[in-house]
N, C-alpha and C positions, 0 to 999 in steps of 0.2 A: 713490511707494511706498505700498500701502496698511495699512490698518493691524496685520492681521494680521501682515503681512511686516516691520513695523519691531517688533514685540514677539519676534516668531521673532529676529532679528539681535542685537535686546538681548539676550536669554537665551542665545544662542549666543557670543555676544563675554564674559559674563560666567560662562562655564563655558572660555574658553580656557586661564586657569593651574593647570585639575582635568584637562588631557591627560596620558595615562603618556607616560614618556618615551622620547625615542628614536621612530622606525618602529614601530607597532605591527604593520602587517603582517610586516614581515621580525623582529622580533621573534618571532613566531607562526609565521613559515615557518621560521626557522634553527632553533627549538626543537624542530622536529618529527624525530626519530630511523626513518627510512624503513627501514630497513634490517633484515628480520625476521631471527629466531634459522635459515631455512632458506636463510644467504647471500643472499636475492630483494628487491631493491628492493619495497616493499610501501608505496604512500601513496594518498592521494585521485586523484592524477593517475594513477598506472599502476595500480592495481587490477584496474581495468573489463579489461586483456589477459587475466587470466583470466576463460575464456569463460560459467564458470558464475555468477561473478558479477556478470559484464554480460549474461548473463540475468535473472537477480532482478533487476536494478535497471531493467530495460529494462521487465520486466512491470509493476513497481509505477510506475512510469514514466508508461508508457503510460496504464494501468487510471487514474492520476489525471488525466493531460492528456486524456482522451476522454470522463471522464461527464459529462453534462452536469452546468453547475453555474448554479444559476438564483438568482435574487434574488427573494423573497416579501415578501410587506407584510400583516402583521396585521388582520386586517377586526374589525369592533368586534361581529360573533356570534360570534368565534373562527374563523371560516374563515381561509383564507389566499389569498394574491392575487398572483400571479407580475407584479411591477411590469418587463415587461417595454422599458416605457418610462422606466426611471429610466436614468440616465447610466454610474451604477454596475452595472447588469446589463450595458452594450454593453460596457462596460472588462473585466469578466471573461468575458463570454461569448464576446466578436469580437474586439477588437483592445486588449490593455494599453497595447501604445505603438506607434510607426511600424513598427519594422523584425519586428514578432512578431506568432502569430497566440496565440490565446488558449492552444491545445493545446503550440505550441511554448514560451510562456512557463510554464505549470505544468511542463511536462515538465523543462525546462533547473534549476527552482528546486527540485523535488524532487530531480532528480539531484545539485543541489551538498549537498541537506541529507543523501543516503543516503550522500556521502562523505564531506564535511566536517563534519555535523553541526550544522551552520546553512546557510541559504539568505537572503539576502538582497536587496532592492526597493526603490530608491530613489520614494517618494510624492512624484508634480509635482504641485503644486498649479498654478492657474491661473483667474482668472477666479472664478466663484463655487464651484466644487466642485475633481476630481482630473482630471487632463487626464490622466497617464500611470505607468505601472508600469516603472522600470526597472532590469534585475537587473544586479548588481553581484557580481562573484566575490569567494567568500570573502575568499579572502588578500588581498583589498585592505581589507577593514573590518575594525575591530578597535571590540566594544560596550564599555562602560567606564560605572560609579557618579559622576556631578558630585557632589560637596560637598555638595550640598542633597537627597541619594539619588535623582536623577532619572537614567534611563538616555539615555545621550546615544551618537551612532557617529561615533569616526574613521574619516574613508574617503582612504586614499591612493593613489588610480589609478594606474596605468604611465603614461601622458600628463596630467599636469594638476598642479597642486599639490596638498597634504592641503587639507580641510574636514571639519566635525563638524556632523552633523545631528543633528534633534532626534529623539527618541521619536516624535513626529507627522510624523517625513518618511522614516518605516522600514517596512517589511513585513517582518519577521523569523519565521523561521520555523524551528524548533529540533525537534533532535534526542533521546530521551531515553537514559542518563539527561544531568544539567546537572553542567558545568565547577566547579568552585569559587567562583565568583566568580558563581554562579545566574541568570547573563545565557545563558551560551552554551552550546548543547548540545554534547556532545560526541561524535566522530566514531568509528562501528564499523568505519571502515578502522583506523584506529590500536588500539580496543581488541583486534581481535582478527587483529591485523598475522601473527601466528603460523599461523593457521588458515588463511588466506590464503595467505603465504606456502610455506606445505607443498604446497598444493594448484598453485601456479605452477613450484615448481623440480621438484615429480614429476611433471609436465606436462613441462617442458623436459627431466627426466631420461629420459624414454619417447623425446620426439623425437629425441633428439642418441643414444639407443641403437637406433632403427631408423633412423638415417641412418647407426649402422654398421655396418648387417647383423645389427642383434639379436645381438650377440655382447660378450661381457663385454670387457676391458680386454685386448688382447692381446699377445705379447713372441715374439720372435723368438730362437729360443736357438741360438746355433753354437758349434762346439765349438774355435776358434781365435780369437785378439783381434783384434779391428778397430778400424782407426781410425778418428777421428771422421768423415774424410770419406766412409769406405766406409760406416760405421752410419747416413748420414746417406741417402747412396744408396740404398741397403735400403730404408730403412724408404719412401722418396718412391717409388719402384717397386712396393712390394707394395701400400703407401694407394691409389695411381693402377688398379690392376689389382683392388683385391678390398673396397676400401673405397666403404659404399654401396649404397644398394638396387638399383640399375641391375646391380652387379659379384655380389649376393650368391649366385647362382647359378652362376658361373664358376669353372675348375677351377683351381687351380691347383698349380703344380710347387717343391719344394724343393731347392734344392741343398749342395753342400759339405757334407752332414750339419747341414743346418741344420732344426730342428724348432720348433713353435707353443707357446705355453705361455701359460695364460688364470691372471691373478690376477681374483681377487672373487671372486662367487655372481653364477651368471645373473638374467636379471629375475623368473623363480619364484619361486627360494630367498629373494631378498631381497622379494618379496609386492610389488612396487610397484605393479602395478595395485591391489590390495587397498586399498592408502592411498589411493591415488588416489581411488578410489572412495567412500573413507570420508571423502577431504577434500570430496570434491561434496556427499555429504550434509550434510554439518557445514554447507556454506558454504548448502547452501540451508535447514539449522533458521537458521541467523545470519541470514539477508533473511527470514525468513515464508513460504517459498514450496515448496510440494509439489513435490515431485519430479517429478510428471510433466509440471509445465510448463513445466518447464527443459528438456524432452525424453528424461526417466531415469525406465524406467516399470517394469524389473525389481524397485521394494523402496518402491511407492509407493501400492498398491494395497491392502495391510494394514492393520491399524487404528491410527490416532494419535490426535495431536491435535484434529483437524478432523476425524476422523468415518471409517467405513469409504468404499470404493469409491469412484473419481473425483472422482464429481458432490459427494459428502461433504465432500470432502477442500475442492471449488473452491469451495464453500459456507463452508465454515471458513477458507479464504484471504480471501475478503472480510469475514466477520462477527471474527474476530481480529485478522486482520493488518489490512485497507484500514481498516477502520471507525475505528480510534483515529487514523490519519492522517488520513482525511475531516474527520475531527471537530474537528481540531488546525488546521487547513485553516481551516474554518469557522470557527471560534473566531480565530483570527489574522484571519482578511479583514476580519471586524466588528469587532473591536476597533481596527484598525489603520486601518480607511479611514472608520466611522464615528463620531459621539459620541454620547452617554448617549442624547439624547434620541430619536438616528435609530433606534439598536438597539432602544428602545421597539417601534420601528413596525416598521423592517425587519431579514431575517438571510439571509444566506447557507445554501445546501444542496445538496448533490451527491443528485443520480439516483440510487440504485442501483439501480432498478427490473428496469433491463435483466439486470442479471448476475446476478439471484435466478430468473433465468427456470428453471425445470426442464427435463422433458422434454413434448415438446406434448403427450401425454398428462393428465400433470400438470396443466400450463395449463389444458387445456381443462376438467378436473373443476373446478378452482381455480375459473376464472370462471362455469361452471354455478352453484356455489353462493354465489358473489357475488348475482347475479341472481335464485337460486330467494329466497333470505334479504332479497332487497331491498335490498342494500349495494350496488347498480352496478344502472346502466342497461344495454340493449343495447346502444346507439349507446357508452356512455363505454368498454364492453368492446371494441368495435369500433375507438374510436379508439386503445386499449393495445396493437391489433394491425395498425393503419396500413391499415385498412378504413374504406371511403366509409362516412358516415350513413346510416341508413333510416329510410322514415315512419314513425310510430308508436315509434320508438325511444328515447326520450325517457323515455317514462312507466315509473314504478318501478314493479314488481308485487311483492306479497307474499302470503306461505302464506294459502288459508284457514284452515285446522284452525289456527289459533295466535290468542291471543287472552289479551289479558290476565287475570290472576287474579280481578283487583276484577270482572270481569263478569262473570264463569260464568255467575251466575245469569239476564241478560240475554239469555243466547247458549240455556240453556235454555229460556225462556220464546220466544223468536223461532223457534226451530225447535219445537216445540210445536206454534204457531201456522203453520207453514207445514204441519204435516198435518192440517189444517181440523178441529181439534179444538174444542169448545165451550172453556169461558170455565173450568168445572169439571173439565173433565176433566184443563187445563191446570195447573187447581191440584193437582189430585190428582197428578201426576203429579210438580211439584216436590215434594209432602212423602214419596209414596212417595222418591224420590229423598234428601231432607234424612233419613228415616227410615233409609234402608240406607247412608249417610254415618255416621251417629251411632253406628249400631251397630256401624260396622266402626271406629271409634275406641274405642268401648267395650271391644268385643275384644281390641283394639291394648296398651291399657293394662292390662288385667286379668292379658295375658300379661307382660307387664313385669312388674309387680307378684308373680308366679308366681314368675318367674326369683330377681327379686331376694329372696322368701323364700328361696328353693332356696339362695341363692349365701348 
């Protein structure tokens, strides 16, 4: 056992009688109250059936498990160095652990933090560095204060016994705002269980009302008493014949003086699509996500948050919404998989190169004046747009007409001299110039001076 790993065991076996008691996972799973004020089971696990919410979560999902996310190393002029050979660029870039690819293990750990409110990563050490990243579902860890304020995680698997990692063998990744206890974020399925909830059972109210033929609650009235086995007859005759979309066009016949009689308000009067609708908005300000990437482009196109028109709007989803998780991202990887002295040199950074792209148009002004200004080569704008290199492409060019202040005079005297002027004439021609300079400062100020009597 080396040494690292008997200091790890000491410290771990010396914070065993600072565990809460009890399961902490099933403590945190039976406390959880699922059940929202619109009768709809609403938790981390059934959420995602409503389909707009497992859009937002799928988009913000996605958007993180696909930019790239690279590993730089500080160069000592201030450039930066994409250390594409350090051990910890392959572990985030390709493969965290055996059974994941990189895009699958971000995707699976934001999803548990857009539900639960933490996402959690168990750090394998191995060898001289971290051999593997691997996630661990919520309800199975429960974060907790040792004695000595040091953050320590019970983790109590479905198959295995409990164990308590340390601080240095977590990847935690939290939700905002934080729990009471300032360890653990806390989950927007639960805070806004209502929101949610509205939006799933008037989903299910729409379904289960055009699987009856879009028709309100309806009763059968005869004008002599029946008994229960005949009322029972009735009613499984007429369901089988008119109940249902396949039936809702068929005709059909009354007998015995028996007539139809509707209690409620149809689906109009009681506005359900309306809520409906107003619950998708709600539920896509709740994830960050513009409505028309959800696929709801009727009321998404006007001005918010994130700006007019579209492109505005998809600009503003990543500069609001993605950018403070990128950054959360970022901030977690380095703290968690580095020490003091590595983050000196290296950090973690996500792309977002790609998703600021405008429209080609755009681009294409964008890089003309990268290149007229001398901010980018040919060949480096070439490679932004996955174009082979060209000779000569290398070399930066910049404006002539621009030129620093301190040499004006330099740039006079050189041009001067290129229209084969004498040595006098040359002079003459800077004091002409220094003379029609001075004068027009003279003027400059006199009119000040005017003003400021006048005022």
């Amino acid at each position: 056992m080396g040494v690292l790993s008997r200091i790890a065991n000491e410290r771990r076996a010396s914070i065993a009688g600072a565990l809460p008691p009890g399961d902490p996972g099933l403590a945190m799973l039976w406390g959880m109250s699922s059940l929202s004020p619109a009768g709809v089971v609403v938790s981390p696990e059934t959420y995602r059936t409503c389909p707009e919410a497992d859009a937002c979560v799928s988009l913000i999902e996605d958007t993180i498990a696909t930019l790239p996310l690279d590993l730089y190393k500080r160069a000592p002029n201030g450039d930066r160095i994409r250390a594409d050979d350090h051990e910890l660029h392959g572990l985030l870039h390709d493969k965290p652990n055996a059974w994941q690819t990189s895009a699958e293990f971000r995707a699976m750990m934001e999803g548990f933090r857009q539900g639960y409110g933490n996402a959690y990563a168990e750090i394998v050490w191995g060898g001289a560095g971290i051999r593997a990243l691997e996630p661990l579902h919520p309800l199975t860890v429960f974060p907790f204060w040792t004695q000595t304020r040091q953050v320590a995680y019970r983790v109590t698997p479905a198959n295995g016994s409990p164990r308590t990692l340390l601080a240095g063998e977590m990847l935690h990744l939290r939700d905002t705002p934080f729990q009471r206890d300032l360890i653990r974020g806390q989950s927007r399925v639960e805070r806004h269980r209502e929101t949610l909830g509205r939006a799933m059972a008037t989903a299910e109210y729409l379904s289960r009302f055009f699987a009856n033929g879009a028709t309100p609650k309806t009763f059968l009235e005869t004008p002599e008493k029946l008994t229960e086995t005949q009322r029972d007859e009735i009613r499984k005759q007429f369901e089988q014949r008119h109940a249902g979309l396949e039936n809702a066009h068929r005709i059909g016949v009354l007998q015995g003086g028996m007539s139809i009689k509707q209690i409620g308000v149809d689906n109009e009067k009681a506005q359900a699509v309306e809520s409906y609708n107003l619950a998708v908005r709600q539920i896509a300000s709740l994830f960050g996500v513009p409505l028309h990437m959800i696929g709801e482009t009727s009321k998404s196109v006007g001005s918010g948050a994130g700006g007019t028109g579209i492109e505005q709007q998809s600009i503003g989803f990543l500069t609001y919404n993605m950018r403070p998780k990128l950054v959360m991202w970022e901030q977690a990887l380095n703290t968690a998989l580095m020490s003091g002295n590595m983050r000196a040199q290296y950090y973690f950074e996500f792309n977002v190169e790609g998703l600021l792209r405008g429209d080609f148009k755009s681009r294409m002004e964008g890089f003309a004046l990268m290149v007229q200004w001398g901010l980018a080569t040919a060949n480096e704008i070439r490679r932004l747009m996955n174009l082979t290199q060209v000779a000569g492409g290398d070399e930066r060019l910049l404006p002539l007409n621009m030129v620093p202040a301190t040499r004006i005079m330099d740039v006079l005297l050189k041009n001067a001299g290129n229209d084969n002027k004498t040595a006098a004439d040359q002079k003459d021609l800077v004091d002409t110039a220094t003379r029609a300079l001075a004068a027009l400062i003279a003027e400059h100020n006199q009119r000040g001076r005017d003003l400021l009597r006048a005022a």
